[in-house]
MIDOTOR-161346 format. One line per 3 residues: for each residue x, y, z of N, C-alpha, C, O. Coordinates in steps of 0.02 Angstrom, whole numbers. Each point is the difference from the previous one (the first is absolute). Layout:
N
X,Y,Z,X,Y,Z,X,Y,Z,X,Y,Z  ...
***
This chain:
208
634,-448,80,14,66,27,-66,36,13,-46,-14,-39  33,62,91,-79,23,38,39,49,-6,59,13,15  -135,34,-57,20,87,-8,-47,38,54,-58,-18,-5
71,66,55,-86,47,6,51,55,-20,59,0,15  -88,46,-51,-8,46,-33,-34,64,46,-55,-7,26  98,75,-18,-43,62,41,17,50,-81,54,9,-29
-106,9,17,26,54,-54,39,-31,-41,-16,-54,-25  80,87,10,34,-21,-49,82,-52,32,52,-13,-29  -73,0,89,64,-22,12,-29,-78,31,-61,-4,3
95,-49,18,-21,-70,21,45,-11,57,50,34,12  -75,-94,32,45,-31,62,-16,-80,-30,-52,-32,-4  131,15,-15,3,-55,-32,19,-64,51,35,-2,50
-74,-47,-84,40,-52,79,13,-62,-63,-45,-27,-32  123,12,24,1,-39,-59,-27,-48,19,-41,-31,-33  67,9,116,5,-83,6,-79,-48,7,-11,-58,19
-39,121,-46,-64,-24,20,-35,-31,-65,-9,51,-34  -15,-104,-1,-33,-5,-50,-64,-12,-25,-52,-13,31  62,21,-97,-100,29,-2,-19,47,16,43,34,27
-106,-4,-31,-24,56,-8,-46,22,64,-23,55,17  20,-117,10,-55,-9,60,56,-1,64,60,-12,-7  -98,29,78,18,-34,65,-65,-28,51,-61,1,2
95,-14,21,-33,-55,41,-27,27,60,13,-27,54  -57,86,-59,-49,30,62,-20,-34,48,-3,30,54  -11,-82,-55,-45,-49,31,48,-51,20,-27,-55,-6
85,51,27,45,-25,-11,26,-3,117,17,50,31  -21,-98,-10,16,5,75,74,13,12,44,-42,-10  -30,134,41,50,16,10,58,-19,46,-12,3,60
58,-17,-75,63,-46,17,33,37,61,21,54,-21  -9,-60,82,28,22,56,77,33,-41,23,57,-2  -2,-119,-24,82,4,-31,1,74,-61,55,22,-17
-104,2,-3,4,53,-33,2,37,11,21,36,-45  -39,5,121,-20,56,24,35,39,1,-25,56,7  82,-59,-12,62,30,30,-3,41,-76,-6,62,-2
9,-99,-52,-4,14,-70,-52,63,-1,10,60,-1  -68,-98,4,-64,50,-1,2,81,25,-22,53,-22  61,-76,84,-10,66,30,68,67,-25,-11,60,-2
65,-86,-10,38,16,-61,-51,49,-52,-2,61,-7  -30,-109,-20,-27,6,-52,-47,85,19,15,57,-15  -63,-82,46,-36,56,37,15,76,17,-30,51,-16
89,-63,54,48,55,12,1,32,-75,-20,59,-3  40,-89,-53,12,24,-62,-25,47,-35,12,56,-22  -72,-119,26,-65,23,-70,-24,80,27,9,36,-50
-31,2,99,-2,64,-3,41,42,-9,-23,57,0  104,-67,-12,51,7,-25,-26,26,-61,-28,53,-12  52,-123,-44,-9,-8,-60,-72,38,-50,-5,22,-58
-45,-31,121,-76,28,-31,9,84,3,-37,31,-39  95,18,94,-13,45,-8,71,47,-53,12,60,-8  27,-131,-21,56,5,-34,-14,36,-86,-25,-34,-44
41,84,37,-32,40,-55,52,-29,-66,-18,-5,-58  71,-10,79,50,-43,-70,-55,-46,-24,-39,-26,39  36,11,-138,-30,-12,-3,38,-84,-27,-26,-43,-36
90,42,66,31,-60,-7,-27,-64,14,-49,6,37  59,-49,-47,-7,-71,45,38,-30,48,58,-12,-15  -82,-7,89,22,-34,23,-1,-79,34,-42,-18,41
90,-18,-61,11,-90,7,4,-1,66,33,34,39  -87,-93,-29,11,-17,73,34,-77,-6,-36,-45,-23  82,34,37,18,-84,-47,1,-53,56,-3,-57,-24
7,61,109,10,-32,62,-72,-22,28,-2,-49,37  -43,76,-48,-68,1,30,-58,-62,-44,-32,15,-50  33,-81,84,-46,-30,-27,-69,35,3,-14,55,25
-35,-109,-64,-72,8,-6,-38,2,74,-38,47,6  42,-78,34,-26,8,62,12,64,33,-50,25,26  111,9,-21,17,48,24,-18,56,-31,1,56,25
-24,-74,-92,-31,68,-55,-61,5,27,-22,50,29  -15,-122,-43,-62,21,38,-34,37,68,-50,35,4  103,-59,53,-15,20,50,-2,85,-3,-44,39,21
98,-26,-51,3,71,-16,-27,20,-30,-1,60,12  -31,-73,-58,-52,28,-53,-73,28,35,-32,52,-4  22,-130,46,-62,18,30,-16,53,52,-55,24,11
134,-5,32,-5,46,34,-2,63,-24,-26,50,26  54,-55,-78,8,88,-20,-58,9,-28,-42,41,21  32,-89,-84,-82,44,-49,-67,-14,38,1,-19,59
-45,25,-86,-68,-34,-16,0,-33,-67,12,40,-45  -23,-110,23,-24,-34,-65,-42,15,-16,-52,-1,33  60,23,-101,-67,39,-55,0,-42,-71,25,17,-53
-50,-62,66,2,-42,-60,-37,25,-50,-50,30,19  62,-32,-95,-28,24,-69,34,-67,-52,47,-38,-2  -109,56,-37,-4,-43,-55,-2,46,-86,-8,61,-8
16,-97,-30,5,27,-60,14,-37,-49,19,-58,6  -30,98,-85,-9,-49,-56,41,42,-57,9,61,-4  12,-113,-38,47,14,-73,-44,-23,-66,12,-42,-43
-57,80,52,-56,-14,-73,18,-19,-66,-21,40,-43  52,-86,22,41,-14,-68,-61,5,-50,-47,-35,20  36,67,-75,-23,6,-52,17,-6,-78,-27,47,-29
51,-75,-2,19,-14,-64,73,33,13,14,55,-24  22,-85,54,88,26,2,-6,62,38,52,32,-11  -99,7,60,9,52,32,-23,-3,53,-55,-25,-10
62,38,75,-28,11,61,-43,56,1,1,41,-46  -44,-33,103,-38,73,23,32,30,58,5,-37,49  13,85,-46,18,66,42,-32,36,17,-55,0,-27
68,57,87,-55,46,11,51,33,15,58,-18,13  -90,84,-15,67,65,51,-43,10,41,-59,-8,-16  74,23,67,-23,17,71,46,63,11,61,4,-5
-103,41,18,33,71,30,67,27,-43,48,35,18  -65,-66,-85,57,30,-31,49,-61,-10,25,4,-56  -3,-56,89,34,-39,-8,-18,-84,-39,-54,-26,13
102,-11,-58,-37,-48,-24,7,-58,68,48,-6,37  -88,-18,-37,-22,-60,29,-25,-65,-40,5,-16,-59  -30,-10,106,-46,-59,-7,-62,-32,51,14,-22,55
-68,22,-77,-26,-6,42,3,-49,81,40,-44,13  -78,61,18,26,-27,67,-55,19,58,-44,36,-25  35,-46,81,-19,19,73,-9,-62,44,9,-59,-14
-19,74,46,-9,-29,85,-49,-35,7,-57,17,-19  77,-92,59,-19,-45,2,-62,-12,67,8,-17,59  -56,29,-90,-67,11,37,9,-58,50,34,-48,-19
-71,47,103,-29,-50,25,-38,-41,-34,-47,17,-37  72,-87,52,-39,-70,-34,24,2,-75,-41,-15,-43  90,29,29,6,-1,-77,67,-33,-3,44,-1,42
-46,-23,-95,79,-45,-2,28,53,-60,-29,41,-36  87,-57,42,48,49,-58,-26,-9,-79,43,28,-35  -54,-34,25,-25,-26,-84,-63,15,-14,-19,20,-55
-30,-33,125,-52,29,-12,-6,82,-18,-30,24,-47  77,21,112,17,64,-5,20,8,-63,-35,23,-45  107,-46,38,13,24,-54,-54,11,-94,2,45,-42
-42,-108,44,-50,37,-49,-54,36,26,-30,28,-46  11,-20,87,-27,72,20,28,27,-28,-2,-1,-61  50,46,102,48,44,-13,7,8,-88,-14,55,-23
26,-88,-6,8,30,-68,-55,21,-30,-4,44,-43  -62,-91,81,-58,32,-47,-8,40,15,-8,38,-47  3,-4,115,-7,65,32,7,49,-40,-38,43,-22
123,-63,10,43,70,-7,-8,-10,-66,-20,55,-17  22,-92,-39,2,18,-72,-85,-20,-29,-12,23,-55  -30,-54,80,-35,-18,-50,-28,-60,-15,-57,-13,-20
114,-31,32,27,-37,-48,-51,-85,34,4,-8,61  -29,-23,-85,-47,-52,3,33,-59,-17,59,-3,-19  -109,-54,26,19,-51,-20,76,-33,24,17,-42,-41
13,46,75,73,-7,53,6,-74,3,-51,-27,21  103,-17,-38,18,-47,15,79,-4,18,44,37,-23  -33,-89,66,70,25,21,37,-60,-17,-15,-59,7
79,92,-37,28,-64,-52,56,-30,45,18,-59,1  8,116,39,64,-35,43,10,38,57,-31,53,0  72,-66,57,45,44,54,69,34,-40,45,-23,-35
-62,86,60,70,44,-27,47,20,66,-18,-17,57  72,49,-66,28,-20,59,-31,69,62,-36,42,-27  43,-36,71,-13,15,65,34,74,3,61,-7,5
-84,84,-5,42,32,40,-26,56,61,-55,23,15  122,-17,10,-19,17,71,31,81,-4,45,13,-40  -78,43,89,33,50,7,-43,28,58,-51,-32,13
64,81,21,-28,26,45,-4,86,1,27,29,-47  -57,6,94,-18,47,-8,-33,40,67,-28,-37,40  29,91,-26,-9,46,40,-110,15,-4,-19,24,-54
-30,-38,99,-55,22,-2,-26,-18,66,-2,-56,26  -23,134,6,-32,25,41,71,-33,43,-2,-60,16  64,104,0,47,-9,30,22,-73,35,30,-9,53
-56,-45,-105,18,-72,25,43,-14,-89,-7,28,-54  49,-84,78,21,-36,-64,-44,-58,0,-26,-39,40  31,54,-113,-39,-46,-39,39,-58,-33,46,24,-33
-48,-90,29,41,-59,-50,-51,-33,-51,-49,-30,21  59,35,-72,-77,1,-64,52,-67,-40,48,13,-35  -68,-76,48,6,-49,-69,-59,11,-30,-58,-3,21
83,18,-75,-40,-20,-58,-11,-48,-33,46,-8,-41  -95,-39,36,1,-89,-53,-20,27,-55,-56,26,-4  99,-30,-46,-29,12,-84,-7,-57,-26,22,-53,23
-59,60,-82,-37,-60,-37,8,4,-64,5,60,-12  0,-90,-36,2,18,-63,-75,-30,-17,-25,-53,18  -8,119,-67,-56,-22,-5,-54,-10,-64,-14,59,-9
-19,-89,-32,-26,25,-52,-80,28,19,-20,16,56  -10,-14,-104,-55,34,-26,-24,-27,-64,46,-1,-41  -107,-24,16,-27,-2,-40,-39,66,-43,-8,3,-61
-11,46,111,-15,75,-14,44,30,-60,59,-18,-1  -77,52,-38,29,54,-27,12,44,43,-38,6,48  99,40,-56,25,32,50,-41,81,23,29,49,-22
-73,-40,51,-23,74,-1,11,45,42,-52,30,13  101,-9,18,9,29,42,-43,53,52,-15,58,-17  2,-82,68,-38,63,55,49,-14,51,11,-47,38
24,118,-53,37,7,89,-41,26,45,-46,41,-3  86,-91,71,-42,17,52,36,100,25,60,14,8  -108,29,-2,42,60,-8,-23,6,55,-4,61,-3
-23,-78,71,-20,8,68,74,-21,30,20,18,55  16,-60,-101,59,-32,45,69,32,-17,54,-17,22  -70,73,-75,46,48,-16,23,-52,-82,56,-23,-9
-91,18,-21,40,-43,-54,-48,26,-53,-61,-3,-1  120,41,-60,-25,47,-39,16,-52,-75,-29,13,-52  61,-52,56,-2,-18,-80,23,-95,20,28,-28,47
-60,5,-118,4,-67,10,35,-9,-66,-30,29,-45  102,-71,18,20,4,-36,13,-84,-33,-2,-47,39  14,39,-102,33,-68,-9,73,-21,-19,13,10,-59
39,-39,99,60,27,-17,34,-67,-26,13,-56,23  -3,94,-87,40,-48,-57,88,-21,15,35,3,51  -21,-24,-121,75,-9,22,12,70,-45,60,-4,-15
-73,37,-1,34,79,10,-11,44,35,29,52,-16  -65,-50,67,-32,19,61,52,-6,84,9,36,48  16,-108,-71,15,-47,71,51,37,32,2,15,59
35,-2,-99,66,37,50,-35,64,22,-10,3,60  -8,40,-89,-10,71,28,-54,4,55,-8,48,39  -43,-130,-42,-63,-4,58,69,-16,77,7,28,55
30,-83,-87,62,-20,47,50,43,62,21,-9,58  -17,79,-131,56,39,36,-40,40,34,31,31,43  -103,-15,-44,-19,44,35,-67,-25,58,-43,35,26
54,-106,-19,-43,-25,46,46,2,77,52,23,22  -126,-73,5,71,-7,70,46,-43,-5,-11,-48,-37  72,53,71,50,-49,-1,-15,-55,6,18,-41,-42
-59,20,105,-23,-53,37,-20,-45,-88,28,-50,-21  -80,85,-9,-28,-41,-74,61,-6,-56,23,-47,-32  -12,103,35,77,-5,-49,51,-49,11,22,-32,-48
0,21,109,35,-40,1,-2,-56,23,54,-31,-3  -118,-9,37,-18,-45,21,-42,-36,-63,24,-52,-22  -90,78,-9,-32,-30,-59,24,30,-67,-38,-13,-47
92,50,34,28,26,-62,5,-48,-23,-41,-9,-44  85,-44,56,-1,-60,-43,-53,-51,-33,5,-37,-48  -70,52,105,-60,-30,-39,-14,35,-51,5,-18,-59
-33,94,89,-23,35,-55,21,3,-73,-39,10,-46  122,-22,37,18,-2,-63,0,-32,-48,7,9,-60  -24,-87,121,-19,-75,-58,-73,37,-13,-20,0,-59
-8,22,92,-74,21,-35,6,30,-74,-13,-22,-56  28,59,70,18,52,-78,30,-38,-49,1,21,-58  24,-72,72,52,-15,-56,-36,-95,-10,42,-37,-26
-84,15,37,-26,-24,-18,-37,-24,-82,-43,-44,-2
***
């Protein structure tokens, strides 16, 4: 099942699997009809203020794509799940908990970004990346274009002791370590997209 996520609500497409699609993927004459369906929609749905979900269940992967590519711009980002003795690292950004993350520089592969990105934003040194976590996608409104942002997360260690320096140029005021009495309340008040897509990692973390 493929989530993107606007705010607090998603456009679900069950029949699609995995976390990824196939960008790069040579578009199918036989889909179009689908696609353009699709198209018609998505500014629909993007200016749809319910913060419900809606299933698209008829529309293969080819026809997602085609439509995908017409409506957004791809803004690819990377990011990391710092496991530390049974706890991950967090940051709040602008008030909200997160995890670290940003955008996937020219010439850089995802993994590379993604430890950037954490050292950036927390501090945090010494980065080795232990696995692929799963993939999420959401999009977003900047400088009056939509935006479609996968994110590749990583689960990651550190040999470092943990010392926190937030990056506070990027709006990120506290760097935290979140336990298993921590996990739900970082959960209920993160974004959905993390809540409900890596909630399930995060919790084997803690409970380790």
């Amino acid at each position: 099942m493929y989530k993107i996520f606007q705010e607090n609500k998603a456009l679900v497409f069950p029949k699609i699997e995995g976390d990824s699609l196939k960008f790069d993927a040579t578009p199918q004459e036989s889909d179009r009809y689908d696609a353009e369906l699709l198209c018609d929609f998505l500014p629909e749905w993007l200016d749809d203020r319910d913060p419900g979900d809606t299933f698209i269940h008829e529309v293969g992967e080819n026809a997602v794509v085609q439509a995908l590519k017409e409506t957004f711009r791809l803004a690819p980002a990377a990011g990391g799940v710092v496991e530390k003795d049974g706890h991950f690292v967090s940051i709040v950004r602008k008030g909200i908990p997160d995890l670290p993350k940003g955008h996937v520089e020219q010439g850089e592969t995802p993994e590379e970004a993604a430890m950037r990105e954490v050292e950036e934003e927390t501090g945090i040194g010494n980065l080795k990346i232990v696995k692929a976590l799963t993939t999420t996608w959401h999009c977003y409104l900047e400088h009056e274009e939509w935006a479609l942002k996968p994110t590749y997360w990583y689960l990651m260690s550190t040999s470092e002791a943990i010392q926190p320096k937030p990056q506070t140029e990027e709006g990120i005021t506290e760097i935290k370590l979140i336990g298993k009495e921590e996990v739900e309340g970082f959960l209920k008040n993160t974004f959905r997209s993390i809540s409900e897509i890596l909630g399930k990692e995060l919790r084997q973390i803690v409970t380790k």
